[in-house]
PQR file of N, CA, C, O and H, with PARSE charges and radii, in Angstrom:
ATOM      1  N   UNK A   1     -16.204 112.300  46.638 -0.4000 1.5000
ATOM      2  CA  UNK A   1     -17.570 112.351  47.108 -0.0000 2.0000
ATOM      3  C   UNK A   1     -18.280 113.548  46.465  0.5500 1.7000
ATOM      4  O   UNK A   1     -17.743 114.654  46.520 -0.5500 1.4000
ATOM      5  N   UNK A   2     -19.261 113.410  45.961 -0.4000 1.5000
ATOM      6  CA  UNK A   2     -20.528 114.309  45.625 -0.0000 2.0000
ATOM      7  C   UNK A   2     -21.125 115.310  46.325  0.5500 1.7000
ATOM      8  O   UNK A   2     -22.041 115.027  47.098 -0.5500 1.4000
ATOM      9  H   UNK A   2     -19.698 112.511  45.916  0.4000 1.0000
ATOM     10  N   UNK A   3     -20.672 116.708  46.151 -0.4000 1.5000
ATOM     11  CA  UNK A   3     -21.398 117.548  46.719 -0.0000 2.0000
ATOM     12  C   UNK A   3     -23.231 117.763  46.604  0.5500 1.7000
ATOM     13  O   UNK A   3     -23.882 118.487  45.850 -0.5500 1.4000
ATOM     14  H   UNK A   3     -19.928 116.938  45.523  0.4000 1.0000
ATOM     15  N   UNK A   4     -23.687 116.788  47.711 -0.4000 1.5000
ATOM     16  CA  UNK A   4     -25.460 117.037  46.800 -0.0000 2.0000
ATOM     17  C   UNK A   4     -25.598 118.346  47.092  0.5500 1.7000
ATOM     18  O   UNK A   4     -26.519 118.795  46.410 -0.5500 1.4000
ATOM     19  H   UNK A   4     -23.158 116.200  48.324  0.4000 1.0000
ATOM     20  N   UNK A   5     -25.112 119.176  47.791 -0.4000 1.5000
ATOM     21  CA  UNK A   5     -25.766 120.314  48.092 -0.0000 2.0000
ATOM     22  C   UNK A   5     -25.296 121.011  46.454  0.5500 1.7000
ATOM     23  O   UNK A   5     -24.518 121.732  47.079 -0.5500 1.4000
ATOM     24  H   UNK A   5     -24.364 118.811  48.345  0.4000 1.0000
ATOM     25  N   UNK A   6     -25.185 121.222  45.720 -0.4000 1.5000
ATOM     26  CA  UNK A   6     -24.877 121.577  44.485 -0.0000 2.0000
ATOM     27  C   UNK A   6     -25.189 120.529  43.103  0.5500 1.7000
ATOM     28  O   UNK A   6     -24.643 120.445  42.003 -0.5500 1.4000
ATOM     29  H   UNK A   6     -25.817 120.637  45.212  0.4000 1.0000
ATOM     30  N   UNK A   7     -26.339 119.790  43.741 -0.4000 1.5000
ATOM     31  CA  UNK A   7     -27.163 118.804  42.645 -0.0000 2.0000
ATOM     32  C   UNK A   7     -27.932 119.438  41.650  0.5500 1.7000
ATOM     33  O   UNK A   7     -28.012 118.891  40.550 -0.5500 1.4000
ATOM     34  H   UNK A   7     -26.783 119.858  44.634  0.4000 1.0000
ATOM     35  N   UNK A   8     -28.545 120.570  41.873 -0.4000 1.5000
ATOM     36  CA  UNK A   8     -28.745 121.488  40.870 -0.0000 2.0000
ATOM     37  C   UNK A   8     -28.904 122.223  40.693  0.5500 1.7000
ATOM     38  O   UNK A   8     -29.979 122.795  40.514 -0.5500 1.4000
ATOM     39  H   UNK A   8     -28.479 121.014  42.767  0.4000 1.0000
ATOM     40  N   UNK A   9     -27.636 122.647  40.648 -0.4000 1.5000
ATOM     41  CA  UNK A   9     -26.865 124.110  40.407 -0.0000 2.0000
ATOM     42  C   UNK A   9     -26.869 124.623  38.832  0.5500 1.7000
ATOM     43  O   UNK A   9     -27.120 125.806  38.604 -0.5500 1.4000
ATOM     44  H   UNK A   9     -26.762 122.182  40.793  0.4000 1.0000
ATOM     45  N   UNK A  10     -26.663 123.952  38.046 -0.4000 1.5000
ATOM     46  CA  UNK A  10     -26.770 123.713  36.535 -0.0000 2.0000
ATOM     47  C   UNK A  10     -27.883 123.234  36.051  0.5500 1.7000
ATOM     48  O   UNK A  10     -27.792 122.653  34.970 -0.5500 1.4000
ATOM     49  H   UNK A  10     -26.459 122.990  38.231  0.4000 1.0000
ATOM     50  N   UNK A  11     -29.608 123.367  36.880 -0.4000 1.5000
ATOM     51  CA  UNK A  11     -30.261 123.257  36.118 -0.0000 2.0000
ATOM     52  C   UNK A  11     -31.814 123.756  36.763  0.5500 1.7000
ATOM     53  O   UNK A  11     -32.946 123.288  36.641 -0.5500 1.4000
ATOM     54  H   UNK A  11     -29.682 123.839  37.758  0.4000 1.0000
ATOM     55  N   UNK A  12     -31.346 124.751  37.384 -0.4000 1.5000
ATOM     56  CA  UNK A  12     -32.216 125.579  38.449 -0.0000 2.0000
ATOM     57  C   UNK A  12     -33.463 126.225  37.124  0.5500 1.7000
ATOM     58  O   UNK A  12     -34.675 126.093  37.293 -0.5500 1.4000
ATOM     59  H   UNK A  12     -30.426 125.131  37.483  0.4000 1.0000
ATOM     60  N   UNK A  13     -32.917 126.839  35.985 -0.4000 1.5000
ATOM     61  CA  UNK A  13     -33.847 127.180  35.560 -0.0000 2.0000
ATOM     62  C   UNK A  13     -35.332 126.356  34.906  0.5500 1.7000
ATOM     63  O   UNK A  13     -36.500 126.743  34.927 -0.5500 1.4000
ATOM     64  H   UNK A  13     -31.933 126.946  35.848  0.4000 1.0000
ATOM     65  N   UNK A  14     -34.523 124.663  34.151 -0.4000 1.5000
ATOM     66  CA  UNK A  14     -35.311 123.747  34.161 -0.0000 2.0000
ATOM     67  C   UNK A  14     -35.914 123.611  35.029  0.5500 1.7000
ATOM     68  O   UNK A  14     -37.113 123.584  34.753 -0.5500 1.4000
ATOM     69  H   UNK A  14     -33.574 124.349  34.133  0.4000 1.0000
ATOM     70  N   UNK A  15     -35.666 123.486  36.148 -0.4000 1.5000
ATOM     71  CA  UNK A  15     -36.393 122.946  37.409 -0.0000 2.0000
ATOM     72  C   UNK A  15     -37.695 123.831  37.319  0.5500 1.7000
ATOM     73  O   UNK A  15     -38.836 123.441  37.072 -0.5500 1.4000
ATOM     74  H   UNK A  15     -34.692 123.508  36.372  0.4000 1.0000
ATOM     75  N   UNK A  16     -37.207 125.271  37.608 -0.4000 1.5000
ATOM     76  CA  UNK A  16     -38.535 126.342  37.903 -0.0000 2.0000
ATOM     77  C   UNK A  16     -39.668 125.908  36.743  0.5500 1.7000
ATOM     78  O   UNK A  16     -40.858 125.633  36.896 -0.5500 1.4000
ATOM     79  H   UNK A  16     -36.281 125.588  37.809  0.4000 1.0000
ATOM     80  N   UNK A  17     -38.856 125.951  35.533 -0.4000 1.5000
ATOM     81  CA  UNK A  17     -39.684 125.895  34.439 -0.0000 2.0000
ATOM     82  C   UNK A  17     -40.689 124.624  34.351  0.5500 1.7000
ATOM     83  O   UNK A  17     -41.796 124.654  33.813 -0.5500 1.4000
ATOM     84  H   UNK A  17     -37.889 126.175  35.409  0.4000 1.0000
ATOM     85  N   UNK A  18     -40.119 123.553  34.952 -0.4000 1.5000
ATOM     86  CA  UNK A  18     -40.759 122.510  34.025 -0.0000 2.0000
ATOM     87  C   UNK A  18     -40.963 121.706  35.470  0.5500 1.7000
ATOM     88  O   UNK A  18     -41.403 120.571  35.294 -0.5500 1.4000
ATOM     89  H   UNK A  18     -39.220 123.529  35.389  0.4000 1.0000
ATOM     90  N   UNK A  19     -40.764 122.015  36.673 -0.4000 1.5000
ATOM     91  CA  UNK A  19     -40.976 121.270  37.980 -0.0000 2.0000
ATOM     92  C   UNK A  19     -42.307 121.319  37.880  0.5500 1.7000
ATOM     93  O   UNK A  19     -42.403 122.496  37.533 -0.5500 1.4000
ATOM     94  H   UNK A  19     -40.406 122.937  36.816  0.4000 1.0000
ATOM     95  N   UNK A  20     -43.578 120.867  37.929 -0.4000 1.5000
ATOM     96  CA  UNK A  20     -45.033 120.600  38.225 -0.0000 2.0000
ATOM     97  C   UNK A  20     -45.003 121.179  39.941  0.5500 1.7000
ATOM     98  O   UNK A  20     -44.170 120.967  40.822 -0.5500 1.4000
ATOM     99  H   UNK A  20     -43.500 119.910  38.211  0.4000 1.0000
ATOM    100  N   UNK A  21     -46.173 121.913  39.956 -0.4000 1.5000
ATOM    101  CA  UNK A  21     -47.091 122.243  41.431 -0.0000 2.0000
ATOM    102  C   UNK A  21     -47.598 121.208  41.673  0.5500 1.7000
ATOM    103  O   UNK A  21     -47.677 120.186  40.991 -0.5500 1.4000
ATOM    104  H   UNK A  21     -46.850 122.086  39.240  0.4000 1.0000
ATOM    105  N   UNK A  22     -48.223 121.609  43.372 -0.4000 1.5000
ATOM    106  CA  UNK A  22     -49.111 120.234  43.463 -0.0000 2.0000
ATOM    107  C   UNK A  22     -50.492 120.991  43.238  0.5500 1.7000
ATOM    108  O   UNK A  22     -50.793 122.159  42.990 -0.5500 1.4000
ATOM    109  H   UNK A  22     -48.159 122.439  43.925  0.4000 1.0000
ATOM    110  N   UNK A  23     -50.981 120.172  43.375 -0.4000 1.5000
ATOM    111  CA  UNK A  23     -52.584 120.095  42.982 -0.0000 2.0000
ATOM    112  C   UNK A  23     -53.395 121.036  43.994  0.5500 1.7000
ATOM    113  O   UNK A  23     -52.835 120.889  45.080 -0.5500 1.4000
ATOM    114  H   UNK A  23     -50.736 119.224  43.577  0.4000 1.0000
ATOM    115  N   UNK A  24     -54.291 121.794  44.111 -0.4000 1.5000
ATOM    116  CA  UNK A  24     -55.229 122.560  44.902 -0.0000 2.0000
ATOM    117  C   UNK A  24     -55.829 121.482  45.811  0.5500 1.7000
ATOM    118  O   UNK A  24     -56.009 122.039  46.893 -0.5500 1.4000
ATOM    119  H   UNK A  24     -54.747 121.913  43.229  0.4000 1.0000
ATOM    120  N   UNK A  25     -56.135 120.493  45.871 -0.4000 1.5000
ATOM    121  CA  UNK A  25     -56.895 119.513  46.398 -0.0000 2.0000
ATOM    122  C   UNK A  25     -55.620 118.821  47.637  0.5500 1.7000
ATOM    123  O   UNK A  25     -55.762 118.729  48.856 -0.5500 1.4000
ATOM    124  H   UNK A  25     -55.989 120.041  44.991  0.4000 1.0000
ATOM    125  N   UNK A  26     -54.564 118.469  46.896 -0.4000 1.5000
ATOM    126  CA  UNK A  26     -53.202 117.960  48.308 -0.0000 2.0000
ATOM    127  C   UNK A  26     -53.225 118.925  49.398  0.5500 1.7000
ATOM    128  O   UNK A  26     -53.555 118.440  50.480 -0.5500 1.4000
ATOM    129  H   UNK A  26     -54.448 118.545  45.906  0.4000 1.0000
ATOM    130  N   UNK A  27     -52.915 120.362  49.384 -0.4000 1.5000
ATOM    131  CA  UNK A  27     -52.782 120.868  50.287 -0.0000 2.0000
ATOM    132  C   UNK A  27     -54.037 120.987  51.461  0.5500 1.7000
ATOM    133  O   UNK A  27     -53.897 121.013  52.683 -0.5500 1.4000
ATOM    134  H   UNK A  27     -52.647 120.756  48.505  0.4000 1.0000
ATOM    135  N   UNK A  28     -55.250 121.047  50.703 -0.4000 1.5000
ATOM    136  CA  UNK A  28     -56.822 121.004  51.459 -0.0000 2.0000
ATOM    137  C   UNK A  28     -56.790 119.181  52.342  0.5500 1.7000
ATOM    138  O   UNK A  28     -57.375 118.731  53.327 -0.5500 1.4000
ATOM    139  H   UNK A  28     -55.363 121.026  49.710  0.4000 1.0000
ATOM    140  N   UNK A  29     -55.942 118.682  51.497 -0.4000 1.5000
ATOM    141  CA  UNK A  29     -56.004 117.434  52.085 -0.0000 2.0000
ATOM    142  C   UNK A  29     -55.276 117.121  52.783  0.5500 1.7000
ATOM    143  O   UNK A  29     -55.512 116.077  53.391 -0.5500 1.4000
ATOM    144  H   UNK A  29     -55.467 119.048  50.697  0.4000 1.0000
ATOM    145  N   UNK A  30     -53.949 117.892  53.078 -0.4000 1.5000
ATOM    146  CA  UNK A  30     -53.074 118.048  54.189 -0.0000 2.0000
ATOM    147  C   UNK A  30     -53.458 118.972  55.131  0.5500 1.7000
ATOM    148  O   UNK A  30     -53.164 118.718  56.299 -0.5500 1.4000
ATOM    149  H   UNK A  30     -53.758 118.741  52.584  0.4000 1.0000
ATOM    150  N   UNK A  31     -53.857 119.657  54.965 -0.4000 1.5000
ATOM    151  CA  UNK A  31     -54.395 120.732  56.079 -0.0000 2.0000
ATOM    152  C   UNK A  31     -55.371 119.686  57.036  0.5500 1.7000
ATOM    153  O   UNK A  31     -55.320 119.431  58.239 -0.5500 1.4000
ATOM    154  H   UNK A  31     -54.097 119.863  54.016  0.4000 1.0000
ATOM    155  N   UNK A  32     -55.939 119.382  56.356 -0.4000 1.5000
ATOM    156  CA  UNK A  32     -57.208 118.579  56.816 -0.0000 2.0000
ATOM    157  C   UNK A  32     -57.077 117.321  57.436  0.5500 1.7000
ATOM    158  O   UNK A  32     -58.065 116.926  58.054 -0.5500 1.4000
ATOM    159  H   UNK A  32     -55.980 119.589  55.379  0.4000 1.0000
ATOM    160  N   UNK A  33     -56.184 116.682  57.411 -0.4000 1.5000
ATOM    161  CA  UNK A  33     -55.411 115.295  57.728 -0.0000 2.0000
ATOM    162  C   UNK A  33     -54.552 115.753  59.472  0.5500 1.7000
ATOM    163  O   UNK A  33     -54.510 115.319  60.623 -0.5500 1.4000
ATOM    164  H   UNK A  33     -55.381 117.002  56.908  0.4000 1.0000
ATOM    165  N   UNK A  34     -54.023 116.837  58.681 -0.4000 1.5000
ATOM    166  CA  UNK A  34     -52.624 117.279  59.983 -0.0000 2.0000
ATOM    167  C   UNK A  34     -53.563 117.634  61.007  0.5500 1.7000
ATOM    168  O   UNK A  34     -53.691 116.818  61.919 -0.5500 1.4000
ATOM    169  H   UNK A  34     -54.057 117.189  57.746  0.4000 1.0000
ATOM    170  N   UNK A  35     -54.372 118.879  61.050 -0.4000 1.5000
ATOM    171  CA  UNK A  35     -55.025 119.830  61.811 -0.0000 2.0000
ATOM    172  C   UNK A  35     -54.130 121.041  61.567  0.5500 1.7000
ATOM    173  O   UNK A  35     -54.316 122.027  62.281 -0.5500 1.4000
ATOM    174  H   UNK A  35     -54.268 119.542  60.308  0.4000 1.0000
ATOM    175  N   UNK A  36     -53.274 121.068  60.729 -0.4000 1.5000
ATOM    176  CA  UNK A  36     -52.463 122.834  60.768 -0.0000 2.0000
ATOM    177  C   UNK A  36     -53.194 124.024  60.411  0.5500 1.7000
ATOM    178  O   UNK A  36     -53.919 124.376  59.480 -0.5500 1.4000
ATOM    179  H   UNK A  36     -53.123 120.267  60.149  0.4000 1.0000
ATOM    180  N   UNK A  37     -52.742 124.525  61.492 -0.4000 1.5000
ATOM    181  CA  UNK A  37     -53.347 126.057  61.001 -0.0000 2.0000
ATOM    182  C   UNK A  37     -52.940 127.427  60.946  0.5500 1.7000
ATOM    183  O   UNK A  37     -51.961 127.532  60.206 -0.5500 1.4000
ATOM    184  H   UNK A  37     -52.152 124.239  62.248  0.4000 1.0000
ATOM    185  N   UNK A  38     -53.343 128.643  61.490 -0.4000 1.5000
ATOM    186  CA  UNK A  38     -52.102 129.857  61.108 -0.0000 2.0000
ATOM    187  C   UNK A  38     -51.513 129.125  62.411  0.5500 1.7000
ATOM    188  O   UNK A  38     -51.257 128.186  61.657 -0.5500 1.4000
ATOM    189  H   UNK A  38     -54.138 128.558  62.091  0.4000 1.0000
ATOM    190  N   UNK A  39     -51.254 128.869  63.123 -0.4000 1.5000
ATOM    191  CA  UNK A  39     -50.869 128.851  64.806 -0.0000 2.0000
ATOM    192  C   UNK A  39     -49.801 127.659  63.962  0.5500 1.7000
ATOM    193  O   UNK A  39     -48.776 128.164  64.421 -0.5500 1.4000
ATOM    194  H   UNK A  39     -51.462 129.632  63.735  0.4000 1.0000
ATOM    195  N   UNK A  40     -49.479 126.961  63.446 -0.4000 1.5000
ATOM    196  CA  UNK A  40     -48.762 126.156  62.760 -0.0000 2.0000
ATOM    197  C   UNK A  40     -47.359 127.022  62.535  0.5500 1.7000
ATOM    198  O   UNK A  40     -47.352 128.253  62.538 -0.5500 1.4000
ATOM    199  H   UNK A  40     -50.311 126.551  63.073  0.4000 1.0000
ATOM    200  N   UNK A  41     -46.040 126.116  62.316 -0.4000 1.5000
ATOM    201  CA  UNK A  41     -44.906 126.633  61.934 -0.0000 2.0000
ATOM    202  C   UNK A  41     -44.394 125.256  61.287  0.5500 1.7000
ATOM    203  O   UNK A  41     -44.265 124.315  62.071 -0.5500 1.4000
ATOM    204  H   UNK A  41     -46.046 125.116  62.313  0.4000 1.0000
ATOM    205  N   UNK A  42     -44.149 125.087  60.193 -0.4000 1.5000
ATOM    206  CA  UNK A  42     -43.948 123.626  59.192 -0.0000 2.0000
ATOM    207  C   UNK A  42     -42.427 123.919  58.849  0.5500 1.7000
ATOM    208  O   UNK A  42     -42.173 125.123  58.818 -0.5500 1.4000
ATOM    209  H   UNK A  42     -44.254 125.851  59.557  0.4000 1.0000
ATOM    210  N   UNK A  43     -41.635 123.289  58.654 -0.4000 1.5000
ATOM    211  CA  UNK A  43     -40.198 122.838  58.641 -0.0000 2.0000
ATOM    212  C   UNK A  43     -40.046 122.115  57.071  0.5500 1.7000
ATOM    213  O   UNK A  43     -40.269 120.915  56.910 -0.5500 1.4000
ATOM    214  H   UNK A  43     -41.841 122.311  58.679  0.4000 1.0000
ATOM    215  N   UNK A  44     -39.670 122.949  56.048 -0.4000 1.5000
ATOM    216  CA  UNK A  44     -39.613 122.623  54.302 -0.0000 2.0000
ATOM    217  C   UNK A  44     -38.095 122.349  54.252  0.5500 1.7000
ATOM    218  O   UNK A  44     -37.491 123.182  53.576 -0.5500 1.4000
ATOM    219  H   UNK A  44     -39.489 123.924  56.179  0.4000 1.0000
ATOM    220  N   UNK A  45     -37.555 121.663  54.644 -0.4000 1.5000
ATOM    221  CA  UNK A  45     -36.178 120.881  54.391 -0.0000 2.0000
ATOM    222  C   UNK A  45     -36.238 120.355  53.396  0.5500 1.7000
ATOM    223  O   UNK A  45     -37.039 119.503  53.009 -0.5500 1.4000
ATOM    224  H   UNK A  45     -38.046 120.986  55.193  0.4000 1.0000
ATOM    225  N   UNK A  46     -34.905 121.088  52.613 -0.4000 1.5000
ATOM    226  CA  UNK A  46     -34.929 120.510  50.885 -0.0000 2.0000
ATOM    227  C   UNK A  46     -36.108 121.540  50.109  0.5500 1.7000
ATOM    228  O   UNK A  46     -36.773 121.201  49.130 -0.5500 1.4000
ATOM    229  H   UNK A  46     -34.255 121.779  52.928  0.4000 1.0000
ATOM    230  N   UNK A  47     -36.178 122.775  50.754 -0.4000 1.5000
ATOM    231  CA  UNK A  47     -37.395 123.463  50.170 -0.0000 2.0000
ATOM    232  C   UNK A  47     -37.108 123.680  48.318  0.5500 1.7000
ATOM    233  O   UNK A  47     -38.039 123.935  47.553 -0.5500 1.4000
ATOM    234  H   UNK A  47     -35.638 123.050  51.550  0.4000 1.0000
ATOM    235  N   UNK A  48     -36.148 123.571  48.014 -0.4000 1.5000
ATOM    236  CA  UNK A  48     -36.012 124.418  46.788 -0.0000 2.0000
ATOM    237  C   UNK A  48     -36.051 125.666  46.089  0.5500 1.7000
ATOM    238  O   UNK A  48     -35.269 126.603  46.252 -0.5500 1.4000
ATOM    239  H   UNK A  48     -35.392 123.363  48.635  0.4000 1.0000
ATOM    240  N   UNK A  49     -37.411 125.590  44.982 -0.4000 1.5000
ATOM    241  CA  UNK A  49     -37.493 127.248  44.836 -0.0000 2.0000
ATOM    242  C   UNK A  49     -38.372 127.424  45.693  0.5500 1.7000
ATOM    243  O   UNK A  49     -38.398 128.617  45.995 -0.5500 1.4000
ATOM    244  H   UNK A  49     -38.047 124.829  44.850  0.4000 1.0000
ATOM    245  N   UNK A  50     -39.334 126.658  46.405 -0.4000 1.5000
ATOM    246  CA  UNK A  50     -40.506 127.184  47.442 -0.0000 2.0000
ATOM    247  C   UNK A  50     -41.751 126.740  46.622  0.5500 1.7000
ATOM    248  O   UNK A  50     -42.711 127.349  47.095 -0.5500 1.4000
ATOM    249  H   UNK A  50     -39.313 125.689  46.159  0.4000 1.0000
ATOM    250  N   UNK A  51     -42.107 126.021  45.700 -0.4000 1.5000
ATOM    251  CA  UNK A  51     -43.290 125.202  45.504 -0.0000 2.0000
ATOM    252  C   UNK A  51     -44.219 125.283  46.665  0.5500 1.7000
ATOM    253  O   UNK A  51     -45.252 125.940  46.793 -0.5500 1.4000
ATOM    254  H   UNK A  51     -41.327 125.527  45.316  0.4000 1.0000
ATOM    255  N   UNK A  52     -43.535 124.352  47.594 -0.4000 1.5000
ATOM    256  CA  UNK A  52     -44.451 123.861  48.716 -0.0000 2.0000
ATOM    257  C   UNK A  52     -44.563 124.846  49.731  0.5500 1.7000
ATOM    258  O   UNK A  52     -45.636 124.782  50.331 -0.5500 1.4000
ATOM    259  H   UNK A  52     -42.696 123.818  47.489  0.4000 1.0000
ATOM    260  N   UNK A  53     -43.922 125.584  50.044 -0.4000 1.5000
ATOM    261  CA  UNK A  53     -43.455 126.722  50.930 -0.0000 2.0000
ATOM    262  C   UNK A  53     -44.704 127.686  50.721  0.5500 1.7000
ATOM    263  O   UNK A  53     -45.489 128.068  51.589 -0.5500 1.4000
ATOM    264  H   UNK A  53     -43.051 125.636  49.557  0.4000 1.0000
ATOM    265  N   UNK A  54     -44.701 128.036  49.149 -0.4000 1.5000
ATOM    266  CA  UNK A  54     -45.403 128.840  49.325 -0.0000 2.0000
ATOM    267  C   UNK A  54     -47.221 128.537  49.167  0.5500 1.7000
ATOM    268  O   UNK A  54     -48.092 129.392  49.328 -0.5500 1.4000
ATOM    269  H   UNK A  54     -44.063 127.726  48.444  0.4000 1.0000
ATOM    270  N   UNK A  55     -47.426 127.146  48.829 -0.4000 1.5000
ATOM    271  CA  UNK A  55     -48.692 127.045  48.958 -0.0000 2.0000
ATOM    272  C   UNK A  55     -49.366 126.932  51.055  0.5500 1.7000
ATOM    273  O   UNK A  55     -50.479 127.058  51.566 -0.5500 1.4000
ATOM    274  H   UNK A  55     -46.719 126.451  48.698  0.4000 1.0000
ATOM    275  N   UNK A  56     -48.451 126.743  51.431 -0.4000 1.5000
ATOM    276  CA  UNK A  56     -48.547 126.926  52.915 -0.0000 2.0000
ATOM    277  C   UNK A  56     -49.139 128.365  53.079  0.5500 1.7000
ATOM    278  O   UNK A  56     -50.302 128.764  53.149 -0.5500 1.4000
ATOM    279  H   UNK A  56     -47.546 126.640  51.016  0.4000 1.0000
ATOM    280  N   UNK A  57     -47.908 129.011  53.118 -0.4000 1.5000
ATOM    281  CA  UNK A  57     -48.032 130.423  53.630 -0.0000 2.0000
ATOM    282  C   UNK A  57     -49.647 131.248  52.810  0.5500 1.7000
ATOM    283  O   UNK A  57     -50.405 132.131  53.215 -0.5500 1.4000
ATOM    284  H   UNK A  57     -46.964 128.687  53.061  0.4000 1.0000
ATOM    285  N   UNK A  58     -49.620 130.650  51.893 -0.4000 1.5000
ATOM    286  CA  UNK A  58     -50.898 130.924  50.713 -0.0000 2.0000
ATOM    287  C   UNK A  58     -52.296 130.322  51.971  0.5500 1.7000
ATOM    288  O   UNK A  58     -53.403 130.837  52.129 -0.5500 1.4000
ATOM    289  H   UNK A  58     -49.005 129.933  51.565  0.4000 1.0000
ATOM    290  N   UNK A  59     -51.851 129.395  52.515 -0.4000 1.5000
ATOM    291  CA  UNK A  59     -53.132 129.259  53.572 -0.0000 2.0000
ATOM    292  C   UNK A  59     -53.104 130.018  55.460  0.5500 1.7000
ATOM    293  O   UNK A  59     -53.927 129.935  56.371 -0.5500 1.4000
ATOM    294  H   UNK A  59     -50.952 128.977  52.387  0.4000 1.0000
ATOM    295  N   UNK A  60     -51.781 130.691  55.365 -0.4000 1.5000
ATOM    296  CA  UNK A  60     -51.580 131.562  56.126 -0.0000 2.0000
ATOM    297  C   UNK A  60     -50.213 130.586  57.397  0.5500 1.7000
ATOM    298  O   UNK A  60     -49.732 131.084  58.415 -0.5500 1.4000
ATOM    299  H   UNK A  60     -51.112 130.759  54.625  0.4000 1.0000
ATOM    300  N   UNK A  61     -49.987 129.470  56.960 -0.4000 1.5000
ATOM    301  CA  UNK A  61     -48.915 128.958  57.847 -0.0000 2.0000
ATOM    302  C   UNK A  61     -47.942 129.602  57.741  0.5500 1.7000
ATOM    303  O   UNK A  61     -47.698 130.263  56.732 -0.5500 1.4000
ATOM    304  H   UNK A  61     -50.377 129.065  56.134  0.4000 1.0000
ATOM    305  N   UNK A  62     -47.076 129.531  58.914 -0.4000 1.5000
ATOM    306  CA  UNK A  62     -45.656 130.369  58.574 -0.0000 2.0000
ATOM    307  C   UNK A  62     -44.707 128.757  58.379  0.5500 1.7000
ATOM    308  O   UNK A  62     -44.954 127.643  58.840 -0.5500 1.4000
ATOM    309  H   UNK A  62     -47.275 128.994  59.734  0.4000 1.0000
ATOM    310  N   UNK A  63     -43.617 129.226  57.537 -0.4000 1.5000
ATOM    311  CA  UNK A  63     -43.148 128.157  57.009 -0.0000 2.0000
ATOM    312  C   UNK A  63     -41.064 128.717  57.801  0.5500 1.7000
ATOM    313  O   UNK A  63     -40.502 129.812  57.804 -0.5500 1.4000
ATOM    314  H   UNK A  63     -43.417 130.132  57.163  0.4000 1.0000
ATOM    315  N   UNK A  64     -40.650 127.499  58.254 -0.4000 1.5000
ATOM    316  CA  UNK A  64     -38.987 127.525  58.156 -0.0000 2.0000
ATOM    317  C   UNK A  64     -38.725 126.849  57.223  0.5500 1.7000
ATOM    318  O   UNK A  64     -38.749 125.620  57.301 -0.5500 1.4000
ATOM    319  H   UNK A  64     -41.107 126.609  58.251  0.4000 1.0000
ATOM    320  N   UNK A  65     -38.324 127.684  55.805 -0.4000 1.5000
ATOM    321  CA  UNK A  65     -37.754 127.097  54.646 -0.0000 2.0000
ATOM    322  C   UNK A  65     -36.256 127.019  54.519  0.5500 1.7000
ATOM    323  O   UNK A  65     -35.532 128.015  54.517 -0.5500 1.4000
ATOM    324  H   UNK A  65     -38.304 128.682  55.741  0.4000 1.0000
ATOM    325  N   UNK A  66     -35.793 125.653  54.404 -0.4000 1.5000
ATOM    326  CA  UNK A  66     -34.166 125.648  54.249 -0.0000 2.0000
ATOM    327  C   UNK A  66     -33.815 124.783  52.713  0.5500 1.7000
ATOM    328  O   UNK A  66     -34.143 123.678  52.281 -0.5500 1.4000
ATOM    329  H   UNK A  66     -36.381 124.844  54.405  0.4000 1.0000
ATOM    330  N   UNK A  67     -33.374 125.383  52.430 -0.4000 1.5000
ATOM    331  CA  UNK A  67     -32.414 124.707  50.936 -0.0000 2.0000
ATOM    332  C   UNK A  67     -30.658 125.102  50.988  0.5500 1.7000
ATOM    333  O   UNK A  67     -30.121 126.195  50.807 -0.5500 1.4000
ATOM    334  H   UNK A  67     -33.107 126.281  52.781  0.4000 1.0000
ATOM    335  N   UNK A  68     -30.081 123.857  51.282 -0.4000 1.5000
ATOM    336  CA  UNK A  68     -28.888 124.073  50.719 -0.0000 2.0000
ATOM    337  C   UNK A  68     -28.363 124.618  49.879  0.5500 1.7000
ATOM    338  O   UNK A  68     -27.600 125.522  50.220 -0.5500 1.4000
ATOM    339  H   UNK A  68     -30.517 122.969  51.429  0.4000 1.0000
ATOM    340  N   UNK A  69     -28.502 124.367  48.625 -0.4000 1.5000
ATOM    341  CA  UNK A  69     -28.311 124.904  47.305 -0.0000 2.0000
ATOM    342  C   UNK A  69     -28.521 126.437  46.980  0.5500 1.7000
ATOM    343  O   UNK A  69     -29.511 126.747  46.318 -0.5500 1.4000
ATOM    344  H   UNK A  69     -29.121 123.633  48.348  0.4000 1.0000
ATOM    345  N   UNK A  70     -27.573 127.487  47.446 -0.4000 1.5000
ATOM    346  CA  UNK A  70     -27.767 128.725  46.796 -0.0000 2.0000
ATOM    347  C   UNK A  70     -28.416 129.203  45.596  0.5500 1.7000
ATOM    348  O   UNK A  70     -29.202 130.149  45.638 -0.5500 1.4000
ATOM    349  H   UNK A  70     -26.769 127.235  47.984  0.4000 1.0000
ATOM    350  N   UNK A  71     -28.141 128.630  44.590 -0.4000 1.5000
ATOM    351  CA  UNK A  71     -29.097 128.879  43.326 -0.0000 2.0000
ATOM    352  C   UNK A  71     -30.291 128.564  43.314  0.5500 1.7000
ATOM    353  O   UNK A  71     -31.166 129.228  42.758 -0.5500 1.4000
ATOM    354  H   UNK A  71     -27.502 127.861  44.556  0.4000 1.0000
ATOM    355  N   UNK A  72     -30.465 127.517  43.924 -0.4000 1.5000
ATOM    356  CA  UNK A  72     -32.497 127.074  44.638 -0.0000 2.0000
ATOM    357  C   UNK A  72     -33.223 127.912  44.956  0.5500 1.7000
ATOM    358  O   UNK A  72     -34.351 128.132  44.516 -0.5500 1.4000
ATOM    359  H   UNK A  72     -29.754 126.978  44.375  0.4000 1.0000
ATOM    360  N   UNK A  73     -32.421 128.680  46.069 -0.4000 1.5000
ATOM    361  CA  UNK A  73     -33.253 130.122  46.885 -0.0000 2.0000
ATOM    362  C   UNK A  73     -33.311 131.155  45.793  0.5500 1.7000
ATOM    363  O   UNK A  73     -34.497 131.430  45.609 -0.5500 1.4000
ATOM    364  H   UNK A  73     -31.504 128.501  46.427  0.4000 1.0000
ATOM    365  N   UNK A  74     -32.793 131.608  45.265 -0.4000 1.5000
ATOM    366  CA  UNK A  74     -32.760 132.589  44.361 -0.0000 2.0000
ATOM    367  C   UNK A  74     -33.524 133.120  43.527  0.5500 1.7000
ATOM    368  O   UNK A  74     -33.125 134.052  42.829 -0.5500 1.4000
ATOM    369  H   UNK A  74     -31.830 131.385  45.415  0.4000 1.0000
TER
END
């Protein structure tokens, strides 16, 4: 069996490098959809390097970021 938690472990730096952000407009459009706000606490399971994590906190949410993968967080 396949350890996914070590799916990419061997290619963490590609990832950072060449993973795409999202767009300025998704997050205005999630904010806006949900109702979240600082009073918000969002749950990033599978966070990675923090893409999404940190466009949150960038609008003042506090985020529980979890990634399996040790080299992800890093």
């Amino acid at each position: 069996m396949t350890d996914s938690t070590r799916r990419f472990s061997d290619r963490v730096e590609a990832y950072r490098k060449y993973r795409p952000g999202y767009p300025p407009a998704m997050i205005s459009t999630l904010l806006e959809k949900t109702g979240l706000d600082d009073c918000a606490v969002v749950a990033d399971v599978g966070s990675g390097t923090g893409i999404f994590s940190r466009l949150l906190l960038d609008q003042g949410i506090r985020v529980a970021a979890v990634e399996p993968n040790t080299n992800m967080r890093l």
